[in-house]
C-alpha positions in Angstrom: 73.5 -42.2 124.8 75.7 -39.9 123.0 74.8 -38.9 119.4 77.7 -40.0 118.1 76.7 -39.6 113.8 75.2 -36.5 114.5 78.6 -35.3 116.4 80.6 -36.7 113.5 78.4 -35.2 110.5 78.6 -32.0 112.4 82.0 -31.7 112.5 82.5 -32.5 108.8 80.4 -29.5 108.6 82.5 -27.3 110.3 85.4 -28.9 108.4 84.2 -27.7 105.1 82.6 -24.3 106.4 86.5 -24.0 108.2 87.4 -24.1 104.7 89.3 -27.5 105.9 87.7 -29.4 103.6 88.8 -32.7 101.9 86.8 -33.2 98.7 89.6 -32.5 96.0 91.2 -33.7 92.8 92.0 -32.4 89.2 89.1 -31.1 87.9 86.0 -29.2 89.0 83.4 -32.0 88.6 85.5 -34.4 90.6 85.9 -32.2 93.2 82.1 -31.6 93.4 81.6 -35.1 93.0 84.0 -36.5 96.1 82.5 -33.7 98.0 79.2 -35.5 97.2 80.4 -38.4 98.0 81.9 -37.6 101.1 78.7 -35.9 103.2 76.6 -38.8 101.9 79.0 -40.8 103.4 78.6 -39.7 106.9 74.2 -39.9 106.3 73.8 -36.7 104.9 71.1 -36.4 102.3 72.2 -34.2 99.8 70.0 -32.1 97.6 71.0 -29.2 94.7 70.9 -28.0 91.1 74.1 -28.7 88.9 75.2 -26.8 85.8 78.1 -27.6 84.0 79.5 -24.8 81.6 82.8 -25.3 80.1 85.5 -26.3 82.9 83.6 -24.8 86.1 81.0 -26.4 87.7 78.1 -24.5 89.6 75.8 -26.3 92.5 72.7 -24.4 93.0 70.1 -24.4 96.2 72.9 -27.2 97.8 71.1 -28.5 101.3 72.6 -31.4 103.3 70.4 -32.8 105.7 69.9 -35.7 108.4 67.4 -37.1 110.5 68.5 -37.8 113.8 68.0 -41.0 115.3 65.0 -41.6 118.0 63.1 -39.0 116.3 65.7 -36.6 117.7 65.0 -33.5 115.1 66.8 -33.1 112.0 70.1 -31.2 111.3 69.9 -29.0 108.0 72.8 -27.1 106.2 71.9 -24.9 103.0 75.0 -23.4 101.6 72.8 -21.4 98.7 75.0 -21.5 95.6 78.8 -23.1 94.9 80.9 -22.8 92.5 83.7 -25.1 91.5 86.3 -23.7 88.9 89.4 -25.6 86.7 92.2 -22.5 86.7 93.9 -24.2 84.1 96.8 -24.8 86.0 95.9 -28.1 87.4 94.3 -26.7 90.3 90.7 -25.8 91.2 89.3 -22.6 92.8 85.9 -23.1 95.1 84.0 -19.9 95.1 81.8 -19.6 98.0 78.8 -17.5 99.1 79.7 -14.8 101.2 77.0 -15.9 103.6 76.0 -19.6 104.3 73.4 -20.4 107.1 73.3 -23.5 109.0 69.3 -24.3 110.3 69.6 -26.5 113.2 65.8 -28.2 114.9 65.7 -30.7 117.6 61.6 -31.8 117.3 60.0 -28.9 119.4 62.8 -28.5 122.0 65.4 -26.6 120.2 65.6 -24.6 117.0 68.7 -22.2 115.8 70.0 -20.8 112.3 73.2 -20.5 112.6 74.9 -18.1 109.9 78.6 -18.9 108.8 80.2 -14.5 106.9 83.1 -15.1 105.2 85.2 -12.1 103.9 87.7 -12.5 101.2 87.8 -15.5 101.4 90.0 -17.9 98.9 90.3 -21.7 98.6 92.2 -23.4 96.1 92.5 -27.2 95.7 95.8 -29.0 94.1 97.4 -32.4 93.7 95.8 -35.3 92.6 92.9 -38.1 92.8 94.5 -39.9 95.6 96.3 -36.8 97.8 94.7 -33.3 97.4 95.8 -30.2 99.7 93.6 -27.3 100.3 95.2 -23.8 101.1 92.8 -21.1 102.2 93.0 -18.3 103.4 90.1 -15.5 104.6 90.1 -11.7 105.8 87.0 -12.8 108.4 85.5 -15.3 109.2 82.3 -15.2 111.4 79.3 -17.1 113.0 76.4 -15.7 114.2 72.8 -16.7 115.6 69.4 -16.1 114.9 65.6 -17.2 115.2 66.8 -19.2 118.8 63.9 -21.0 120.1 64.0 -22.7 123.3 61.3 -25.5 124.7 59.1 -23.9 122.1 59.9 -20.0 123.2 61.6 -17.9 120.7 64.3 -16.0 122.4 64.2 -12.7 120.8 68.0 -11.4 122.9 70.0 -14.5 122.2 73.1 -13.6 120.9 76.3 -15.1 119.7 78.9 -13.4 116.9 82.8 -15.1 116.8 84.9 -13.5 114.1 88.2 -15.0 113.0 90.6 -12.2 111.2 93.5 -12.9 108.9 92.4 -16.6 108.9 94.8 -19.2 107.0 95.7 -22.9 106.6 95.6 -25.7 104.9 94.3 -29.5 104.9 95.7 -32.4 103.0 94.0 -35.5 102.5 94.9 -38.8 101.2 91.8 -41.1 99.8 91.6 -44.7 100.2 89.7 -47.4 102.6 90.3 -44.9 105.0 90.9 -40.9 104.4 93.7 -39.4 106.4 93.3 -35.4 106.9 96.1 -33.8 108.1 95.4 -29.8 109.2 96.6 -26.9 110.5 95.1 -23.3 110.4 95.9 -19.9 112.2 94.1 -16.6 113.2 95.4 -13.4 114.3 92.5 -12.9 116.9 89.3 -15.0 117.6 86.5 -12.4 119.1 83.1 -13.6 120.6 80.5 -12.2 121.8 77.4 -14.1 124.0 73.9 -12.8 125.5 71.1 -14.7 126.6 67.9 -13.6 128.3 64.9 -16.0 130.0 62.0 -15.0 128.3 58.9 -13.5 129.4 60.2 -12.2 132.8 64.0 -12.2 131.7 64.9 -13.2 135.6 67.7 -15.1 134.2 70.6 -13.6 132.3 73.8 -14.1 131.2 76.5 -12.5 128.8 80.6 -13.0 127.9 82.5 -10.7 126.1 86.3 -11.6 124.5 89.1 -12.6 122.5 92.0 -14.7 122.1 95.1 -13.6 120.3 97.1 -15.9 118.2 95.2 -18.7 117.9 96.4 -21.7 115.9 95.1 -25.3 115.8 95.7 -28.5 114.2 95.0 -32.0 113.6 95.3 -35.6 112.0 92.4 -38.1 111.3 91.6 -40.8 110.1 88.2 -41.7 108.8 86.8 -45.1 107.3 84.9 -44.7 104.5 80.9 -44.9 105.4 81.9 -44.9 109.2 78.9 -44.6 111.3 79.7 -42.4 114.6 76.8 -43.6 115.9 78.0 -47.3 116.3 81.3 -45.7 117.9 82.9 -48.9 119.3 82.6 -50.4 115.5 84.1 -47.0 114.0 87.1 -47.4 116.1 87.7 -50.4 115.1 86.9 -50.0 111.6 90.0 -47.5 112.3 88.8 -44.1 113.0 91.3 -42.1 115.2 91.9 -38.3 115.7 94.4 -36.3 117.4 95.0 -32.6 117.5 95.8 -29.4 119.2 94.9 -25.6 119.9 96.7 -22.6 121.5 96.5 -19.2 121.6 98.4 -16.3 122.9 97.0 -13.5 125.2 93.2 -13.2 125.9 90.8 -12.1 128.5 87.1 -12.3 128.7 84.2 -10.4 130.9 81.1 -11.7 132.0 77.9 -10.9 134.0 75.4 -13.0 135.0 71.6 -12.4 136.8 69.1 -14.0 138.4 66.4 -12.1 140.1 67.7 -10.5 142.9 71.4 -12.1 142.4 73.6 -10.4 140.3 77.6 -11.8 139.5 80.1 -10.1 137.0 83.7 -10.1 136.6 86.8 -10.5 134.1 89.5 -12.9 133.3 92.9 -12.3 130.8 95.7 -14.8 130.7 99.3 -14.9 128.7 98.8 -18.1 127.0 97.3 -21.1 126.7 96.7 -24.9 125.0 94.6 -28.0 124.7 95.2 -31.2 123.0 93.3 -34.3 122.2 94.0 -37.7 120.8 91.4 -40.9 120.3 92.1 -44.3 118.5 91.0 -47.8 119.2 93.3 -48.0 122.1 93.6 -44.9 123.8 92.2 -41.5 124.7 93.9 -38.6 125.9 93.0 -35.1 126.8 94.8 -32.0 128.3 95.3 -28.5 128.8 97.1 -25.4 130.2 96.7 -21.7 130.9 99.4 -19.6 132.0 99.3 -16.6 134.1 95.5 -16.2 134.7 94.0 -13.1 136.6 90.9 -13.2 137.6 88.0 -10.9 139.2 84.8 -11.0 140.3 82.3 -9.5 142.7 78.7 -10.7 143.5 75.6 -9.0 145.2 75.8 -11.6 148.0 79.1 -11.0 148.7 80.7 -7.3 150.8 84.1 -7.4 148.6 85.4 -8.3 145.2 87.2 -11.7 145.2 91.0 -11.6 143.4 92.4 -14.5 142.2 95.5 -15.4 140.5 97.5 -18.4 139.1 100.6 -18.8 137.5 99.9 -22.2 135.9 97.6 -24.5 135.4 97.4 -27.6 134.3 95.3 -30.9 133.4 96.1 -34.0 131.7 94.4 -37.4 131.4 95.4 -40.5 129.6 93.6 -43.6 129.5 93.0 -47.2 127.9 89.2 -47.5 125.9 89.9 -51.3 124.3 89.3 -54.8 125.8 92.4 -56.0 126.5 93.9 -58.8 128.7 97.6 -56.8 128.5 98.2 -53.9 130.8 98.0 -50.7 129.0 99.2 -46.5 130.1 97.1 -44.3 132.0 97.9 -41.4 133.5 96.6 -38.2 135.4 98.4 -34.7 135.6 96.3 -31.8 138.3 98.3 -29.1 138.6 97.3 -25.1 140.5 101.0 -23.7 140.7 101.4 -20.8 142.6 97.7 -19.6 143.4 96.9 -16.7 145.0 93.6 -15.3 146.3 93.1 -11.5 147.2 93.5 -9.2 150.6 90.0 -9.2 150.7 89.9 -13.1 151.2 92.6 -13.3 153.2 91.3 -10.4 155.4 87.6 -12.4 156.5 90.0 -15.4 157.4 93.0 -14.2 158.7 92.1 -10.4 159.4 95.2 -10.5 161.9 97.6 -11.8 159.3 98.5 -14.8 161.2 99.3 -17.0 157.9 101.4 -17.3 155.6 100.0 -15.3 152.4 103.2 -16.7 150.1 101.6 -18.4 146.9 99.7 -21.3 147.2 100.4 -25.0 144.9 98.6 -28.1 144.7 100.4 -30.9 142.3 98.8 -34.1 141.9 100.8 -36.6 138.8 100.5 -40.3 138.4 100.3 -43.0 135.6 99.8 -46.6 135.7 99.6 -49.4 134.0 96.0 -50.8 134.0 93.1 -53.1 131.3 90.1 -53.0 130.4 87.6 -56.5 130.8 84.7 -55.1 128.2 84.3 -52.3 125.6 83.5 -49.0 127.7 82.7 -47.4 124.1 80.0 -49.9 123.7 77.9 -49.1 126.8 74.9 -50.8 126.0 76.3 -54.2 125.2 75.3 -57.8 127.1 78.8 -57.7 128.2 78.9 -54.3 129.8 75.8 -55.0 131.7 76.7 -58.5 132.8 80.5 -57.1 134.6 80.9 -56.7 137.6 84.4 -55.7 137.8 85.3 -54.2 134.4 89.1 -54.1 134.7 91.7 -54.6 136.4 94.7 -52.2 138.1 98.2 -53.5 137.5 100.6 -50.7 138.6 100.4 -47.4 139.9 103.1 -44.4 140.1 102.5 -41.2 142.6 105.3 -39.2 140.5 105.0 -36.2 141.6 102.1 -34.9 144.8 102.3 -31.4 146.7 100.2 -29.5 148.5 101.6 -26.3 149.9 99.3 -23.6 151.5 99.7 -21.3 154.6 103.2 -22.0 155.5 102.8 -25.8 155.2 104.3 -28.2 152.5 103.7 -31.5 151.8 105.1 -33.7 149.5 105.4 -37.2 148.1 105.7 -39.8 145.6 105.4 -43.9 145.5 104.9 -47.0 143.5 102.5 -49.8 144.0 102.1 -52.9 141.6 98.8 -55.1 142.4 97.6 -58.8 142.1 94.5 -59.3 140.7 94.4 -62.8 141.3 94.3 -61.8 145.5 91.0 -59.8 145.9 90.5 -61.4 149.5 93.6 -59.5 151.4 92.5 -56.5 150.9 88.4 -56.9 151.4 88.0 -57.2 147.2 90.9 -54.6 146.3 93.6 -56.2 144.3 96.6 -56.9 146.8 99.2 -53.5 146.2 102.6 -54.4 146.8 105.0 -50.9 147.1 105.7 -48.1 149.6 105.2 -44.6 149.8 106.9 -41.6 151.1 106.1 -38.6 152.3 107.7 -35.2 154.1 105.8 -32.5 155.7 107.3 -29.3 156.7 105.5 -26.7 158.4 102.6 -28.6 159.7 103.2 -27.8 163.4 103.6 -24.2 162.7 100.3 -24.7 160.6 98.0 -25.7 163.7 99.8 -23.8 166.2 98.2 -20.7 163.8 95.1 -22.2 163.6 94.7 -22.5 167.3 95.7 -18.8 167.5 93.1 -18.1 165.5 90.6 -20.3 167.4 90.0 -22.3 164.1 90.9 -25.1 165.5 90.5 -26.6 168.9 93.3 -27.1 171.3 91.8 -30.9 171.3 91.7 -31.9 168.2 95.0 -30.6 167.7 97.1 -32.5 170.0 94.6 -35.4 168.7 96.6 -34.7 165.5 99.7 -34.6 166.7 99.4 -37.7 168.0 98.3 -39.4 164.7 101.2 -37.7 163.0 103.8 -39.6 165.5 102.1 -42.6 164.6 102.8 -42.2 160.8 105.9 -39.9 160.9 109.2 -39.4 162.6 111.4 -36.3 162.6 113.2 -35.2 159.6 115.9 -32.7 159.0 115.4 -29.2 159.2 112.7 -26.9 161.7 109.2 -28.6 161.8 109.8 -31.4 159.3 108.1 -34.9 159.3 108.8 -37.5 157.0 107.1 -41.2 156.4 107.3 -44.2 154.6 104.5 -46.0 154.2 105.3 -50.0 152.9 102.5 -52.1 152.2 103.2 -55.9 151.4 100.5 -58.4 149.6 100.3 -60.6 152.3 98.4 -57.8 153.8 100.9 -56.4 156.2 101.4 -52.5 156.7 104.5 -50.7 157.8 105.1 -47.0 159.0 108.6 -46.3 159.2 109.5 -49.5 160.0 106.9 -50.0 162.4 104.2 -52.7 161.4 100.9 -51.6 161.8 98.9 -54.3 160.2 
């Protein structure tokens, strides 16, 4: 099972190391004392020398630490030396070392100090006990890797350095029950930089080289106090919930990868791009897009480079998490628009240019209405194992579907709603009520070329031909079929107006 705590303490590291931080109020020791409060919070042990001089507030040898659970390792943060300073103007400076590293050990299978090099960096705390903002701001930030040891081997050409330049933002958070973090922070390039070699032999290798312009994220939390990610179900219901966002401008990465005989390498750049997340008791969602991708490869076992490019892609996903007996929103978004692969391709397939090279699409949207009979965030309960059927499918929505390649298009869209009280109809399915339709243009045209090109046999051909006039009847323009598929709960099928079940 997923590690949930160890996820969640791990990310408030990052938090504070992002200078994102949410341990603030007026003074210095009650900023290093909700700091305290917060990390033991999530399970962290926390271990330092304090000195108090005067208004500022210095935390020597500071380590956080955790067990994980099923004698999983531990997970170790020393930040060295703090300092926490009263400006006298009701806000509060934290001075941090310009290098912090972060030990990571997983019993004997995995060991890695991570090393957080900040630059100029500044972070001032304002506002009050209850709602405190943090604006920072740093000339670099980087992460790098060292002493990587692997199933007990110590990879000595393991590599990773990301750098963040002209980094900025701010977080502000509002204490109570449960602490609501609101951020947002910005970078005028994000740069990384990856190797990794087997050892002894080194027959395995792999390194990525890039960057990302204009990179800017945000998000909005909420966190119970003393929430244990580790008992997920119970922290979303105790009220944890996050949602956020990241894009970035243009970017391009290369990459190269071996193994023994096999070599791949290639490169990638793109305009723009996104990704954005959301999680509460209800609901989770997830999505992303890249726009105008390029990308190149070549590889030892193949005679020609491969091209590839796409104007837009896209992926969404929506879905319920929570026991419910009312019919919640999901939804799913695939989307390739206007893909294109090189001459070189198109050449071993088609080498006398019988199809149609124009860009290629595939579209696939839909949403629903659908419930959940038992917890899916709380796997290992008596319930989840005794279900057999853990929910239930109430409505469905084809929106928006198209697949168009080689000179052929087809499209659709439909609407089914389904009774789960009939699971016999339809041999255990719950009985969809709704129609369908669908047009087809090109299709003929389609296998007449593949038959051409002897990639399809005369037979099977006219075999589907015949299927198509079963399901399909001549629409308006040259080589168009359309269809409307009705299905009925009583079990009956039509095509076109012709019952076929």
């Amino acid at each position: 099972m997923t590690n949930w705590k160890s996820i969640g303490g791990s990310a408030a590291i990052i938090t504070l190391l992002g200078s994102t931080a949410t341990f603030a109020d007026v003074t210095a020791a009650e900023v290093w004392q909700d700091w305290h409060d917060y990390m033991t919070g999530f399970g962290y042990e926390v271990t330092s020398q304090d000195e108090a001089s005067g208004s500022t507030v210095t935390i020597n040898d500071l380590v956080i630490s955790m067990n994980l659970p099923e004698d999983g390792g531990t997970i170790k943060v020393d930040f060295g030396k703090l300092t926490f300073k009263d400006q006298g103007d009701g806000t509060v400076a934290i001075i941090m070392p310009e290098t912090m590293p972060v030990k990571i050990s997983v019993e004997d299978e995995f060991a890695v100090t991570m090393t957080y090099n900040l630059s100029d960096m500044s972070m001032v705390v304002s506002g009050s006990a209850t709602e405190m903002t943090y604006t920072y701001s740093a000339a670099q930030m980087g992460i790098s890797i060292a002493n990587l040891v692997i199933e007990g081997d110590k990879i000595d050409d393991a590599k990773l350095d990301v750098i963040l330049t002209n980094m900025s933002g701010s977080t502000v958070s509002t204490t109570g029950n449960i602490r609501h973090m609101v951020q947002s922070f910005s970078s005028d390039m994000l740069t990384y930089d990856f190797a990794i070699k087997e050892p002894d032999d080194g027959s395995f290798a792999m390194a990525v080289k890039g960057s990302i312009a204009d990179f800017k994220g945000n998000s909005d939390s909420m966190i119970p106090n003393g929430v244990d990610f580790e008992q997920f179900a119970a922290a979303l219901t105790a009220g944890f919930a996050a949602k956020g966002g990241l894009t970035w401008g243009a970017g391009g990465y290369e990459f190269s990868t071996t193994d023994r005989s096999d070599e791949v390498t290639g490169s990638s750049t793109s305009d723009s791009g996104s990704l954005d997340f959301g999680m509460d008791r209800d609901s989770i969602h997830y999505g992303g897009t890249a726009n105008g991708t390029k990308a190149s490869f070549t590889s030892s076992d193949l005679p020609f480079p491969v091209d590839i490019t796409i104007a837009e892609s896209v992926f969404n996903l929506l879905m319920p998490v929570n026991k419910s007996d009312a019919p919640s929103d999901f939804g799913m978004t695939i989307k390739l628009g206007d893909f294109t692969v090189g001459d070189s391709i198109w050449g071993m397939i088609d080498p006398g240019s019988i199809l149609s090279r124009d860009p290629a699409t595939i579209n696939l949207e839909l949403d629903g209405k659908a419930n959940w009979l038992v917890d899916i965030m709380d796997p290992e309960s008596d319930e989840m194992a005794e279900v057999e059927i853990p929910g239930q499918l109430h409505a469905l929505t084809l929106k928006a579907l198209q697949v168009k390649v080689a000179g052929a298009d087809l499209t659709g869209s439909g609407a089914f709603t389904f009774n789960n009280d009939d699971l016999e109809t339809f041999d255990g399915l719950p009985a969809p009520t709704g129609a369908l339709d669908l047009k087809l243009t090109g299709g003929n045209g389609l296998m007449d070329n593949l038959v051409k090109m002897s990639l399809l046999p005369e037979d099977q051909a006219m075999g589907a031909r015949m299927m198509m006039g079963l399901f399909a009847v001549v629409g308006d323009g040259d080589d168009t079929l359309t269809s409307k598929i009705e299905v009925s709960g009583d079990g009956s099928i039509m095509a076109n107006g012709q019952r076929l079940k």
